[in-house]
ZARO-775927 format. One line per field, with one value per residue: residue in three letters; x, y, z of N, C-alpha, C in turn. Coordinates in pm, 1 decimal, decimal comma. Example, Ala and Ser with C-alpha at 12.3 -4.5 7.8 and 13.67 -1.06 7.14 Angstrom:
BEGIN
nulo	[ALA SER]
nu	[1319,0 1285,0]
nv	[-569,0 -225,0]
nw	[780,0 708,0]
cau	[1230,0 1367,0]
cav	[-450,0 -106,0]
caw	[780,0 714,0]
cu	[1320,0 1290,0]
cv	[-330,0 3,0]
cw	[780,0 787,0]
// end
This chain:
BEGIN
nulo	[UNK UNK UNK UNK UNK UNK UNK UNK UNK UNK UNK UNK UNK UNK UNK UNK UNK UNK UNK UNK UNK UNK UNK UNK UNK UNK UNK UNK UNK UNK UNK UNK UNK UNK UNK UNK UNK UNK UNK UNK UNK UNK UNK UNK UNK UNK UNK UNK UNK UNK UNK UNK UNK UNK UNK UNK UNK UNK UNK UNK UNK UNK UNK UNK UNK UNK UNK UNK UNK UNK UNK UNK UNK UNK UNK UNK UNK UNK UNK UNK UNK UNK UNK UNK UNK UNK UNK UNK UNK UNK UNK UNK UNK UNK UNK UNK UNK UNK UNK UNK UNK UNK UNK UNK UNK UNK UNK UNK UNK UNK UNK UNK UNK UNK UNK UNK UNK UNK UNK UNK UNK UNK UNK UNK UNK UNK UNK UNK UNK UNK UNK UNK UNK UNK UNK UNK UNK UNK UNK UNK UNK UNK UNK UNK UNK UNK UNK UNK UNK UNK UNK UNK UNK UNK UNK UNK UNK UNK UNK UNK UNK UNK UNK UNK UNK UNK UNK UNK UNK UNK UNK UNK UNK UNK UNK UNK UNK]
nu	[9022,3 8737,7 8613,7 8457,8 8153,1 8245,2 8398,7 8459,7 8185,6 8254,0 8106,6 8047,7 8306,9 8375,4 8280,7 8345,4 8668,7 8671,9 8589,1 8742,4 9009,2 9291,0 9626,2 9889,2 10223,8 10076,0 10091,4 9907,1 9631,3 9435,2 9237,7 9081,4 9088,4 8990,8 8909,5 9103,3 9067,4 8999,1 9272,2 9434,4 9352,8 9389,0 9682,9 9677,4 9659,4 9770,8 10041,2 10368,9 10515,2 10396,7 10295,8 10086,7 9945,6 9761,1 9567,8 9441,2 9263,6 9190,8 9341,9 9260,3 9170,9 9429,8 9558,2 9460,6 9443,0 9687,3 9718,1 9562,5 9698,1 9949,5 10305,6 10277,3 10469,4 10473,8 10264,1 10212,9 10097,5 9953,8 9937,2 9629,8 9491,6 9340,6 9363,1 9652,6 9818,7 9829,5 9919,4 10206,8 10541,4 10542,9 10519,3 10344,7 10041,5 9863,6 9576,7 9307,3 9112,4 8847,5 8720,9 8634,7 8451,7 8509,4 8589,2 8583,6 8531,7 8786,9 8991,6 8976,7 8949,1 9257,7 9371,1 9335,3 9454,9 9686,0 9745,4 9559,6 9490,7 9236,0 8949,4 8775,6 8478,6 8320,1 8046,8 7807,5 7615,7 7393,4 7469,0 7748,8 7775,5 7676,0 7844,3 8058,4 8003,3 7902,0 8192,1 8364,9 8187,9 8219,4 8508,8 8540,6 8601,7 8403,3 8290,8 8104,7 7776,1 7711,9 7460,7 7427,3 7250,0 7265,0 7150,4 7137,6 7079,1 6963,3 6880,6 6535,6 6293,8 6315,8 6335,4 6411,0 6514,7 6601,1 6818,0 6859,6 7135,5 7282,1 7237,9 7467,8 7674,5 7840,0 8102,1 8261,2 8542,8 8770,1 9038,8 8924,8 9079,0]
nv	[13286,3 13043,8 12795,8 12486,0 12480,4 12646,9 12899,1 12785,3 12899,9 13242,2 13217,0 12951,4 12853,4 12941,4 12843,4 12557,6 12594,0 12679,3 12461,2 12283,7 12366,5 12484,5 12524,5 12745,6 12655,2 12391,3 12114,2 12074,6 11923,9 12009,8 11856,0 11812,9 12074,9 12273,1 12567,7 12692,8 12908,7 12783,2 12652,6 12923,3 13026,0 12810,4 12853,2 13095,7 13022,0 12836,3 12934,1 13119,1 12863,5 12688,1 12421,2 12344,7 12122,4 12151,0 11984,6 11805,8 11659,5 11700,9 11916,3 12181,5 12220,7 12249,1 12432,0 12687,0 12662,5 12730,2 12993,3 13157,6 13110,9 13205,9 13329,7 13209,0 13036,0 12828,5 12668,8 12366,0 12205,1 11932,6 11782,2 11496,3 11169,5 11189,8 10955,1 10865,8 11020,1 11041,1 10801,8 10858,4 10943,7 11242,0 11529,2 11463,5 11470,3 11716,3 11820,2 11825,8 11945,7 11802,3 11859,7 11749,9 11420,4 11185,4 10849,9 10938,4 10763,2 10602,8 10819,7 10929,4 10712,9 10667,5 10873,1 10895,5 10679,2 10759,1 10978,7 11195,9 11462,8 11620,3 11602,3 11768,6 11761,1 11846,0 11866,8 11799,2 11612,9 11379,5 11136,0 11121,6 11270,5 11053,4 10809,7 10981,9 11052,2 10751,1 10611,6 10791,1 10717,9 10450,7 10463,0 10595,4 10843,1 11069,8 11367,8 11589,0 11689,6 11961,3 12101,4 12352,1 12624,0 12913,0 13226,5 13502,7 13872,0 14079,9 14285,1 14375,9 14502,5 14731,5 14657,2 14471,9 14136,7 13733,5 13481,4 13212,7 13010,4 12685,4 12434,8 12309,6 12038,8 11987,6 11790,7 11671,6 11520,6 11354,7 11363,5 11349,4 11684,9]
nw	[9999,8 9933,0 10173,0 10092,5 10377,1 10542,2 10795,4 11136,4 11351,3 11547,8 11791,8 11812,2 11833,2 12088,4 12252,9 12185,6 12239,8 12537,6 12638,2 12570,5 12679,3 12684,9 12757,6 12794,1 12596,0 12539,9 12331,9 12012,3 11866,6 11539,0 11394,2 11102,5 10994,0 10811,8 10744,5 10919,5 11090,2 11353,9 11420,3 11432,6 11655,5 11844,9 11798,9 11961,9 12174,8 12329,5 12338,4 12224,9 12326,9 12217,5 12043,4 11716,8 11558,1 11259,7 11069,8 10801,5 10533,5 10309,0 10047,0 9923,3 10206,2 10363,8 10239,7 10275,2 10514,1 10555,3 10485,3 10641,0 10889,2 10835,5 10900,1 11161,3 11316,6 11527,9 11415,0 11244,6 10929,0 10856,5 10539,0 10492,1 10573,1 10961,6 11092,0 11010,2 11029,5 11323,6 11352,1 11304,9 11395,4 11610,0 11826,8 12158,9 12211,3 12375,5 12353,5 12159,2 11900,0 11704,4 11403,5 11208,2 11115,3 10981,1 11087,9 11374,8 11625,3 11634,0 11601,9 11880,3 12019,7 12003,3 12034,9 12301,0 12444,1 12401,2 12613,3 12591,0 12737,1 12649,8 12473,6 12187,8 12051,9 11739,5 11592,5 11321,3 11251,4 11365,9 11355,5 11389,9 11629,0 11815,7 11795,2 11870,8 12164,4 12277,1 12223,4 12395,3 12617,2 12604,8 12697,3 12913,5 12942,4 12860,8 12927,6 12917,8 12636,6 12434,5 12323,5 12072,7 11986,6 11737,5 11658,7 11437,7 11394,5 11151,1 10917,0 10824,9 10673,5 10773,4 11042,1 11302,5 11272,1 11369,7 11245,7 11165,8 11281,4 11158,9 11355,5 11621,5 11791,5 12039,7 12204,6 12484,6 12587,1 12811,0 13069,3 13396,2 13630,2]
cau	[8986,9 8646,3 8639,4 8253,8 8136,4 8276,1 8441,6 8324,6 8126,9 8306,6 8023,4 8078,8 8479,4 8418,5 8251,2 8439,9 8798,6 8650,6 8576,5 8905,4 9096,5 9465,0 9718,8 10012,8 10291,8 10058,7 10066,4 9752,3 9607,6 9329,3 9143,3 9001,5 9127,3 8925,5 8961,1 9267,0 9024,0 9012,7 9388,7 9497,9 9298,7 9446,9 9798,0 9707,9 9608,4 9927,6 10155,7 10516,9 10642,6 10309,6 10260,3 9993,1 9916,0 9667,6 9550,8 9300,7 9258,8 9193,1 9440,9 9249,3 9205,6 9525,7 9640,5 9335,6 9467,2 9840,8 9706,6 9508,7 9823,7 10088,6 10368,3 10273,0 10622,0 10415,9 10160,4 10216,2 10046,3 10008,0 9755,5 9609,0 9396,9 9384,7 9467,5 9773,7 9906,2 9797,1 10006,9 10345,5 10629,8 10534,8 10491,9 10243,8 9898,2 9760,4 9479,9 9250,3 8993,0 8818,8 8570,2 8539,7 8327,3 8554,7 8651,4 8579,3 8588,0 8952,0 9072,6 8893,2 9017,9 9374,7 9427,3 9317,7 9517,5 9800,3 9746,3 9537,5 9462,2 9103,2 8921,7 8643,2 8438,4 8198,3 7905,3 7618,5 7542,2 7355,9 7557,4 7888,3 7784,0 7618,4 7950,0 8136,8 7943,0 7960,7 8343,7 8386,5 8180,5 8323,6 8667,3 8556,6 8633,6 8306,5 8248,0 7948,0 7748,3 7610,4 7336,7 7400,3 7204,2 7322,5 7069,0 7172,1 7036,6 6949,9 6720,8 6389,9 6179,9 6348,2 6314,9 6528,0 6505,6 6710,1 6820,7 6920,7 7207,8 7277,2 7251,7 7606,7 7722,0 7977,5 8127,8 8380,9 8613,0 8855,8 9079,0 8876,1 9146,0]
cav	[13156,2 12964,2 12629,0 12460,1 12462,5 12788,6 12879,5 12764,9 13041,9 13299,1 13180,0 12849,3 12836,7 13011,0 12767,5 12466,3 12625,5 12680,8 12341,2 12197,4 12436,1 12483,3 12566,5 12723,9 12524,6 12246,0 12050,5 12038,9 11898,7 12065,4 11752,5 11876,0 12206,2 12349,3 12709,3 12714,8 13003,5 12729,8 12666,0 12991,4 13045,9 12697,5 12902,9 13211,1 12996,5 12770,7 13027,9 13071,4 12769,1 12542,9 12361,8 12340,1 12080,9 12158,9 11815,5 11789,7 11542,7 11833,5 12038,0 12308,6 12287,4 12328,0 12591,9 12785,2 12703,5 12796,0 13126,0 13191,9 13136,8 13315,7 13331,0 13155,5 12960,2 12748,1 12598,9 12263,4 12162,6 11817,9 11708,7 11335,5 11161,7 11195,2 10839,6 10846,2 11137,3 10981,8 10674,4 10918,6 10996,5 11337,3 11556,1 11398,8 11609,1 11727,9 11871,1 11780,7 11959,0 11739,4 11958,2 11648,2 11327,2 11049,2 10758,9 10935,4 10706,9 10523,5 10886,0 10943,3 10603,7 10691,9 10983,5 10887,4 10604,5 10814,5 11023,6 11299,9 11528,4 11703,8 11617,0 11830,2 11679,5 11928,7 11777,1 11851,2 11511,4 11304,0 10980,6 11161,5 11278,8 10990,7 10780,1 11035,2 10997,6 10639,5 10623,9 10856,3 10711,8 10325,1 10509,7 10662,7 10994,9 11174,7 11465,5 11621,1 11707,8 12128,6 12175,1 12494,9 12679,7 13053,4 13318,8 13646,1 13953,8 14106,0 14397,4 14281,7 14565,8 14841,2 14582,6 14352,0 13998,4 13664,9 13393,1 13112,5 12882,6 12536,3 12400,9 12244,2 11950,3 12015,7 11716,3 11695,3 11397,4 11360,6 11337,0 11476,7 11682,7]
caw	[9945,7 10035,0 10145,0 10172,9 10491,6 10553,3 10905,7 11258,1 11364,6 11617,1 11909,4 11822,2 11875,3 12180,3 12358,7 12127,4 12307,6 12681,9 12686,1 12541,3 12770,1 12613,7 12873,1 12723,8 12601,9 12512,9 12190,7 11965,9 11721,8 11512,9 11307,6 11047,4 11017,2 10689,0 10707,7 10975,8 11191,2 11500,6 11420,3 11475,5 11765,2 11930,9 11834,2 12026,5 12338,3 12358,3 12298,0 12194,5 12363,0 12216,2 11860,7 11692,4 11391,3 11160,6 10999,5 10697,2 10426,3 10165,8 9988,2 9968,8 10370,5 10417,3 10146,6 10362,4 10667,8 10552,8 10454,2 10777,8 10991,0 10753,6 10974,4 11303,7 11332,9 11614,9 11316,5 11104,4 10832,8 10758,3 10465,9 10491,0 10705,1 11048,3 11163,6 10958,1 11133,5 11484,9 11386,0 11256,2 11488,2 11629,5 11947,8 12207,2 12193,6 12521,7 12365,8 12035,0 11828,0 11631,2 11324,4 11094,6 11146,3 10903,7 11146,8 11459,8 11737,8 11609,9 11611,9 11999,3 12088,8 11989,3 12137,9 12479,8 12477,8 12403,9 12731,1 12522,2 12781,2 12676,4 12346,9 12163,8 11883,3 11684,5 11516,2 11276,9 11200,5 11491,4 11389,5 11481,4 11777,0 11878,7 11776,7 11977,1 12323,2 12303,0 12213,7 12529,8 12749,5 12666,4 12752,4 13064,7 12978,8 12853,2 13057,8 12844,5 12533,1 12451,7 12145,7 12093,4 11856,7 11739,7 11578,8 11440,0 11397,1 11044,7 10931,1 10760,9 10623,7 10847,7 11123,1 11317,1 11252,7 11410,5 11115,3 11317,1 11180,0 11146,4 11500,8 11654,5 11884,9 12095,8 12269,4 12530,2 12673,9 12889,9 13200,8 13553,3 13717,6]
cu	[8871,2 8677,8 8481,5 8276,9 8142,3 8376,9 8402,0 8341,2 8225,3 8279,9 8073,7 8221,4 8476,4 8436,4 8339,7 8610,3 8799,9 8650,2 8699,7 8931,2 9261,8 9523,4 9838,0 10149,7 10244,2 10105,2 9943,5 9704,9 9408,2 9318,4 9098,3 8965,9 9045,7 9004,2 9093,1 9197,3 9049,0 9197,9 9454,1 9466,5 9386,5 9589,5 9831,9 9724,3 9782,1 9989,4 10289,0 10569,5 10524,0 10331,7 10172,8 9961,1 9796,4 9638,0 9427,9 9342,4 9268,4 9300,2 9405,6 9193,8 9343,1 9628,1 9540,5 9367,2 9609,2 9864,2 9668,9 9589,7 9895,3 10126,3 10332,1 10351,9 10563,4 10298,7 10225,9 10097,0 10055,1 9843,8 9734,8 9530,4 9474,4 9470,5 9618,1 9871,1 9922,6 9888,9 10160,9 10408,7 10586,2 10570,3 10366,1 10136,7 9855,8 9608,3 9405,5 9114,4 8966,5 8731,2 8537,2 8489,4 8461,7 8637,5 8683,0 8655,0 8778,8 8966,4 9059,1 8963,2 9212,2 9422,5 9412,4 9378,1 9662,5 9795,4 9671,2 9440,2 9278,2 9089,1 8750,8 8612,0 8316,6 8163,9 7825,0 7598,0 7500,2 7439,4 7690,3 7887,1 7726,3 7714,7 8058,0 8132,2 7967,4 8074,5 8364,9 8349,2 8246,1 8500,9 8677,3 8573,7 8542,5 8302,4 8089,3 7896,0 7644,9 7567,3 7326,3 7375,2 7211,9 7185,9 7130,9 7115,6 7019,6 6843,2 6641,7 6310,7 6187,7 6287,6 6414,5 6477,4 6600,3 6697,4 6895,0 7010,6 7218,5 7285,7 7411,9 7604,5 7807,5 7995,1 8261,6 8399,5 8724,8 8920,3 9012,2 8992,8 9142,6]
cv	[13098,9 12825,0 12571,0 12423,2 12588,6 12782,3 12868,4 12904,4 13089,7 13213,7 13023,1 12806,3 12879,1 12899,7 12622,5 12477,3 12618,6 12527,8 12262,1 12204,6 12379,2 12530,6 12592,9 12679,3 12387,9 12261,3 12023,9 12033,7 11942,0 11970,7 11799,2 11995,7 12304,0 12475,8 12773,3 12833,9 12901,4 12699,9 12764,2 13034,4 12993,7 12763,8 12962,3 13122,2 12886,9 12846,8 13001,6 12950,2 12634,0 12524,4 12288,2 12223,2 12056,4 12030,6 11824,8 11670,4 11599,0 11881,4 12159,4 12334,8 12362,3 12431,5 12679,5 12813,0 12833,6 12937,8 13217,2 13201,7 13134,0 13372,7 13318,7 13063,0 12834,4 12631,8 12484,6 12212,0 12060,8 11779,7 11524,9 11318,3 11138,2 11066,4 10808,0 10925,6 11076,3 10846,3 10763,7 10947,8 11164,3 11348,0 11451,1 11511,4 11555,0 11745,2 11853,5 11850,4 11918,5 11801,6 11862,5 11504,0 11194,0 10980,9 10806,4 10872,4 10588,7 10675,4 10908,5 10832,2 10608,0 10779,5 10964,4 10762,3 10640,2 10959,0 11185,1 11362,2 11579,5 11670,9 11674,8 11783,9 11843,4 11890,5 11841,1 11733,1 11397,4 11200,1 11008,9 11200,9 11185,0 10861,6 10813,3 10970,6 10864,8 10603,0 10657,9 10804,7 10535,0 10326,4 10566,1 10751,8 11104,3 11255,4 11533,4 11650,9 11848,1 12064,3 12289,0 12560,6 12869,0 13115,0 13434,1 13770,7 13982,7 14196,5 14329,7 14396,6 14682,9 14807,7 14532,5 14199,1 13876,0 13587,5 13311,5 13026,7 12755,4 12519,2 12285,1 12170,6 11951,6 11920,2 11694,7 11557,6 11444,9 11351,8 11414,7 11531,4 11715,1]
cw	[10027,4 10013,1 10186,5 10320,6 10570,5 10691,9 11005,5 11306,9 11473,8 11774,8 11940,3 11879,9 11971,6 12282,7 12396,9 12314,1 12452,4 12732,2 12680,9 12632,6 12761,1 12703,0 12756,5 12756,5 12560,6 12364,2 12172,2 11847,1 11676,4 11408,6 11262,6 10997,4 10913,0 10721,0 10748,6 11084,2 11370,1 11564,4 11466,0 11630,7 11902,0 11943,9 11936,3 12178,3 12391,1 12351,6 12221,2 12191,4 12315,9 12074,7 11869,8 11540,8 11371,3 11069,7 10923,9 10609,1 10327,7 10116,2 9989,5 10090,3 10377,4 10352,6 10269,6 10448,5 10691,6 10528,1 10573,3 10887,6 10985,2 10882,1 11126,2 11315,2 11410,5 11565,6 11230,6 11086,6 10818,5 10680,7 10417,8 10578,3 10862,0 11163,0 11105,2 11030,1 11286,3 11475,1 11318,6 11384,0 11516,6 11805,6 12026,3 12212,5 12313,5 12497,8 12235,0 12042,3 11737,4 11511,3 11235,0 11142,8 11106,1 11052,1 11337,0 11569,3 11717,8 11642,9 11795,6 12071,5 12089,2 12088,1 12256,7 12490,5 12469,5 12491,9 12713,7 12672,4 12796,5 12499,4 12313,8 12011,7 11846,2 11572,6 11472,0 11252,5 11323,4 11463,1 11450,0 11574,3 11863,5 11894,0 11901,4 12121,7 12351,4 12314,5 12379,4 12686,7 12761,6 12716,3 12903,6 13071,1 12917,1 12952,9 12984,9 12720,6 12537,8 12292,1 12132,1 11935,5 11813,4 11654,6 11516,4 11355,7 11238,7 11045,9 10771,6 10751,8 10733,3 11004,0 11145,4 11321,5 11333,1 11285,4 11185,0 11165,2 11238,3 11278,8 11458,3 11772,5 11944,5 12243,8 12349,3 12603,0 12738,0 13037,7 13297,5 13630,7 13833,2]
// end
């Protein structure tokens, strides 16, 4: 199943996840979950004893996601927006990946007032990352902002070529430990 937008790139999630930094056992919430690829990822890294909720607004996010992490016992699904979820009785989230933009800094401001550990925003649109940073730094807990732009390889006339994609924002908050 596609969902627009497609999935965040491999490179991209790499860097996305290093920065979070999931300890397993945490709780985490994946904002925005479209395809469910960063979701499962966030599974592998918490482990067994972590949970993971997957949060979109879409339906067909989270049929996508629910397909992508067919039988990971450690995965919920919930579809709606994300401040609705952030105000429901749940686990407490140590750790937050943010992939969509709607209402940002309320979700940014939430979570770090509810003791959110490490949050990662990823941006293509300068107002959300420029939203973000501010949010973060009137909270005190920005730590930094990567532009990281990916290329990749392709053959071109029995040649190699790069085809660069969409450039990405990758913003990080949180506690100094």
């Amino acid at each position: 199943m596609e969902l627009p937008g497609g999935p965040t790139q491999p490179e991209v999630m790499a860097v996305s996840l290093a920065k979070l930094g999931v300890r397993q056992g945490d709780t985490v919430a994946d904002i925005g979950c479209g395809t469910g690829t960063v979701t499962k990822e966030l599974a592998h890294l918490a482990g067994p004893r972590g949970h993971v909720y997957a949060v979109d607004r879409r339906a067909l996010a989270i049929t996508c996601t629910k397909e992508t992490c067919e039988g990971m016992t450690t995965v919920e699904t919930v579809e709606g927006e994300a401040m609705e979820f952030l105000s429901s009785p749940r686990k407490k989230i140590d750790c937050a990946f943010c992939g969509g933009s709607r209402d940002i800094a309320e979700i940014i401001t939430r979570l770090d007032a509810e003791g959110c550990r490490s949050i990662v925003v990823n941006a293509v649109l300068i107002e959300t990352v420029v939203e973000a940073m501010h949010t973060m730094q009137s909270l005190g807990i920005f730590q930094e902002a990567v532009h990281l732009q990916i290329s990749r390889s392709y053959e071109l006339v029995e040649r190699i070529m790069f085809k660069p994609i969409n450039p990405i924002y990758i913003i990080h908050g949180g506690k100094k430990c």
